[in-house]
C-alpha positions, -999 to 999 in steps of 0.1 A, spaced: 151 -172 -91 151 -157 -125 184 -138 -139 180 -98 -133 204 -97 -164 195 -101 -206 223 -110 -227 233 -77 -248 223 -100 -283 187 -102 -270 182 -70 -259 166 -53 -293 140 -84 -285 128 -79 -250 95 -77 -254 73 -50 -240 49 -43 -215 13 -63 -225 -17 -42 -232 -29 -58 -204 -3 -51 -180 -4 -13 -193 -44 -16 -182 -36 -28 -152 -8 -1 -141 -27 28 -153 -59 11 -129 -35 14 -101 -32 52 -112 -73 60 -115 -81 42 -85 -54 58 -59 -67 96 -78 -102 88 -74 -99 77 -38 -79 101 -24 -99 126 -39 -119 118 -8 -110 98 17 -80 126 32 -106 146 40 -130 124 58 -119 131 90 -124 169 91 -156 164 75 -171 136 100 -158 155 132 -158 194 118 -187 191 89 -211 163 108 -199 175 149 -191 132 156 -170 129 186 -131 118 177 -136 82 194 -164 76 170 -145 93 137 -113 70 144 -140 40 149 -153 48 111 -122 53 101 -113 19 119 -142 3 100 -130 20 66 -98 1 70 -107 -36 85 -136 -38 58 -104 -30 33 -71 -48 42 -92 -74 67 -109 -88 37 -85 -86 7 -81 -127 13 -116 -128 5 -109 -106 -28 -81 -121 -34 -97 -161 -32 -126 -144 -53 -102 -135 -78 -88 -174 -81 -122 -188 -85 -139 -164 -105 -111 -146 -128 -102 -109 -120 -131 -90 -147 -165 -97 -122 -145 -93 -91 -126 -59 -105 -159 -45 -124 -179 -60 -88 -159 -38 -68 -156 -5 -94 -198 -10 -87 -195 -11 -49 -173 16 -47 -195 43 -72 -225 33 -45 -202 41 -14 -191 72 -27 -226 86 -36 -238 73 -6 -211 89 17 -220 121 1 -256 120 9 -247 102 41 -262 124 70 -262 100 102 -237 82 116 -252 45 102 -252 58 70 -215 72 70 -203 37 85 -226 18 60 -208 43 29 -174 36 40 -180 -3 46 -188 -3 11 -160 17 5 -134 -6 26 -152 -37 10 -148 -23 -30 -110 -21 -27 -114 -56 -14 -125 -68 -42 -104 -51 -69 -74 -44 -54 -59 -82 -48 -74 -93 -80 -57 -61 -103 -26 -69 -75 -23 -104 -81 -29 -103 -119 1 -78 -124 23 -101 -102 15 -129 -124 19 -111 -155 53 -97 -141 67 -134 -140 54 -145 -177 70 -109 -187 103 -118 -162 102 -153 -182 100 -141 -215 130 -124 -209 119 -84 -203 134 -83 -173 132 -86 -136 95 -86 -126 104 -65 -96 106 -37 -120 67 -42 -133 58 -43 -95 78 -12 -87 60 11 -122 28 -4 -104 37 17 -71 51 40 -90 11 47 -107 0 41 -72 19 71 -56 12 90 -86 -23 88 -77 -18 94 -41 -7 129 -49 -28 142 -71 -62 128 -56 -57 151 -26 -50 178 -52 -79 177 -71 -105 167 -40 -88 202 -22 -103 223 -52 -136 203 -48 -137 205 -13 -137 246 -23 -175 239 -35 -185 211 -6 -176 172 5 -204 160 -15 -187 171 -46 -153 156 -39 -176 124 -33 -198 127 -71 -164 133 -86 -146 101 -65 -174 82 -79 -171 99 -114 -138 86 -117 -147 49 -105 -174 54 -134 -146 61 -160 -127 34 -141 -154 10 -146 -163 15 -182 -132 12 -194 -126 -24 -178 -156 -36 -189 -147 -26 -225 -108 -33 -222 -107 -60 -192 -106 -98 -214 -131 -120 -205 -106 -145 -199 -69 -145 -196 -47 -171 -210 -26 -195 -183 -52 -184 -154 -66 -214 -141 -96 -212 -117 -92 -223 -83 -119 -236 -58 -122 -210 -30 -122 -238 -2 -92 -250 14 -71 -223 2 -69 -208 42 -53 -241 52 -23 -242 25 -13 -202 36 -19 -217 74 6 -243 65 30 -220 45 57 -210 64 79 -193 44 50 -172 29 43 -165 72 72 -153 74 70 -133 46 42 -115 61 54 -109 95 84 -92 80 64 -75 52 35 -60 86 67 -51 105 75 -32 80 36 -14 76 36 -11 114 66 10 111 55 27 75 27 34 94 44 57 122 44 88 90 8 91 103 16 83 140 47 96 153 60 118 128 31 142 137 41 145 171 79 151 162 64 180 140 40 192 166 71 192 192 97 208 162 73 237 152 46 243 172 18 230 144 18 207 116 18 228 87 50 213 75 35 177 75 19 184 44 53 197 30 70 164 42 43 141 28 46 155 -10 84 151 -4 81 115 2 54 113 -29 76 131 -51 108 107 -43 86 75 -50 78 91 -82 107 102 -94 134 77 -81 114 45 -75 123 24 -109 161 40 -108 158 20 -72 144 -9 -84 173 -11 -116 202 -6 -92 190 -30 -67 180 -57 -89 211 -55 -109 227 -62 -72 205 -74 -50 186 -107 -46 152 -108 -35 157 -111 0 189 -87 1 164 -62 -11 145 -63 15 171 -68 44 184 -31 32 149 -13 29 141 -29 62 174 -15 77 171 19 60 135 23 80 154 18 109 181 41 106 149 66 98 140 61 134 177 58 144 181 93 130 153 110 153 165 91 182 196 104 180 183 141 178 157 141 201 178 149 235 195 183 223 161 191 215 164 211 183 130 233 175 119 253 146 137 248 108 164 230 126 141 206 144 127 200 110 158 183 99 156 146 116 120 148 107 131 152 74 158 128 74 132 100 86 112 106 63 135 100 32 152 67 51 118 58 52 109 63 17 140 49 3 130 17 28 96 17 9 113 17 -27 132 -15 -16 105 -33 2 75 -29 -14 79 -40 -50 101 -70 -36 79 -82 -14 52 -81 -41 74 -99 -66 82 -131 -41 48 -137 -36 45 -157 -69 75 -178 -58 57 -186 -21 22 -195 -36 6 -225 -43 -1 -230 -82 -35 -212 -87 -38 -198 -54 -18 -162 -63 -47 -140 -54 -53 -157 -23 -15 -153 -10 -17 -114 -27 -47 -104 -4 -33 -126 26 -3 -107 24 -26 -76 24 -48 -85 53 -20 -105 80 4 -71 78 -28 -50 75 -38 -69 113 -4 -71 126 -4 -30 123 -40 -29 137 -25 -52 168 9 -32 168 -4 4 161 -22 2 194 10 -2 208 33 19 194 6 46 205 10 38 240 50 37 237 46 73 224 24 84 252 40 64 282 65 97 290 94 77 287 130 94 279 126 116 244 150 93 225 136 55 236 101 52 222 122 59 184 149 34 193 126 12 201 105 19 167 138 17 149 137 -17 166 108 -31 149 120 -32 113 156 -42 122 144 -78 141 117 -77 107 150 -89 92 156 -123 107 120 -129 98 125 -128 68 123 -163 44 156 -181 33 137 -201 10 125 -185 -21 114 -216 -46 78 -226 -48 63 -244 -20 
């Protein structure tokens, strides 16, 4: 693995960021902004606006995310064979037309057919702009800026970014109607898209095109890249629980959820504000792997914490406080985990293959939490004692660990 550390006498020459890996970090940025803009606020509209039933507005939603994280491999090998510019401007095309459509969508086929397109568009561009900055992370790592976790971790860092102002700006949109959050989600992906196709090179030096055939069968045969992702979708299935479990532990502290949305910006403001100090501290100490053994670990204690709580059965601002504690041992987790797992992928892939192991890694965690989430919904429901269905969440992160890779050179 490449040294985290420059030697002081070439530190007034370590080079900067590229243009292009600038482009590609502020994409990250517009595309989180313009889809949260809308896609918070789905729900409410499909079951309060449109009057669906809740089993059919968690199928859509369903759809919404197979037709995304199910098919980033197909991005992802689309991006090898084709070069990232006609798969990223493909899917900035899809996803204006979803948008538009979902805001003129009036029956339930068209809503499902708006947010397939929706799911599909991020399928496209989100591997290839994913892979791309993991590859340009390494040439940036190699010509001796630094550790390339640190490129992956600004990229999340845009990404959360995003995240919290999207909702802002589709809540005062939402004060006209849905169908304006949805013209002004596309209107971003319009921006989005005419400044790729102006900016986005036609061709990137060093990025070989690779036949989409046969790349299934070397990630089949890739153990250590498995592993990777069974660790990395232990880790999502758990993530995941801030949408799952969480709510309940609010409903049950306070009586509502008001204080979700408090706890949400809390986590979005720590990834903003302390994600690269993260990243610098543990990759001047920590390996690759060690990274991710901690984050996994501090997820764990997250769950740990409300376990621990749960039988004096605390209510009100007190109740609040494992809540709150899980929430920031979860987000610390995420600062360790994510960027690493991002960065290792280049080390695990075959040569020309990185957007098909960047949207497998995407779319075997994104079904192990589809499989799993199931699951942990049924351990949450089953009336067991307060404290075992978060012991035995805390659980799932902490055996993540021994799945983890030992090997960490290309295959």
């Amino acid at each position: 693995m490449t040294s985290l550390s420059v030697p002081p006498r070439e530190a007034p020459d370590r080079p900067r960021l590229s243009p292009l890996l600038r482009l590609l970090i502020l994409t990250q940025l517009a595309f989180n902004i313009g889809f949260f803009a809308v896609l918070p606020f789905l729900s409410a509209h499909l079951g309060q606006g449109m009057g669906m039933a809740g089993w059919l507005v968690g199928l859509v939603l369903g759809l919404r995310t197979f037709s995304q994280q199910g098919l980033f491999v197909v991005g992802g090998a689309l991006a090898d064979r084709y070069g990232i510019r006609p798969v990223v401007l493909a899917g900035c095309v899809l996803r204006i037309g979803g948008f538009v459509w979902l805001g003129y969508a009036e029956r339930t086929w068209t809503v499902v057919g708006s947010v397939l397109l929706i799911g599909f568009a991020a399928a496209l561009f989100s591997p290839a702009v994913e892979s791309e900055v993991a590859r340009q992370a390494v040439v940036w790592e190699e010509a001796g800026g630094g550790s390339r976790t640190r490129v992956l971790a600004l990229f999340t860092v845009a990404g959360q970014a995003g995240a919290f102002v999207g909702p802002l700006l589709g809540a005062l949109l939402l004060a006209v109607d849905f169908r304006t959050a949805c013209l002004a989600g596309a209107g971003v992906f319009v921006l989005v898209l005419a400044g790729h196709a102006w900016l986005l090179p036609q061709r990137i030096p060093g990025r070989m095109r690779t036949p989409v055939r046969g790349g299934v069968r070397l990630v089949l045969r890739n153990r250590a890249f498995l592993a990777l992702c069974c660790a990395y979708g232990a880790y999502l299935l758990a993530y995941n629980q801030l949408y799952l479990a969480l709510p309940e532990e609010v409903e049950r502290a306070t009586g509502s959820q008001t204080a979700l949305a408090w706890l949400f910006a809390v986590s979005s403001l720590l990834v903003v504000t302390a994600q690269l100090p993260v990243t610098r501290w543990a990759g001047e100490r920590l390996a690759m792997r060690r990274s991710m053994v901690a984050g996994l670990l501090l997820v764990a204690a997250g769950f740990a914490v409300v376990a621990l709580a749960r039988p004096a059965g605390w209510t009100g601002g007190v109740g609040l406080v494992p809540a709150g504690g899980f929430v920031v041992l979860l987000t610390f987790g995420q600062m360790l985990v994510a960027p690493v797992a991002r960065a290792w992928v280049p080390d695990l892939a075959d040569e020309g293959r990185l957007g098909l192991y960047t949207g497998a890694l995407s779319s075997v965690s994104g079904l192990i939490v589809l499989l799993g989430s199931s699951a942990t919904g049924t351990l949450l429901d089953a009336g067991l004692p307060s404290a075992v269905p978060w012991l035995a969440l805390a659980a799932i992160p902490a055996i993540a660990v021994f799945l983890l890779p030992r090997r960490v050179d290309p295959p």
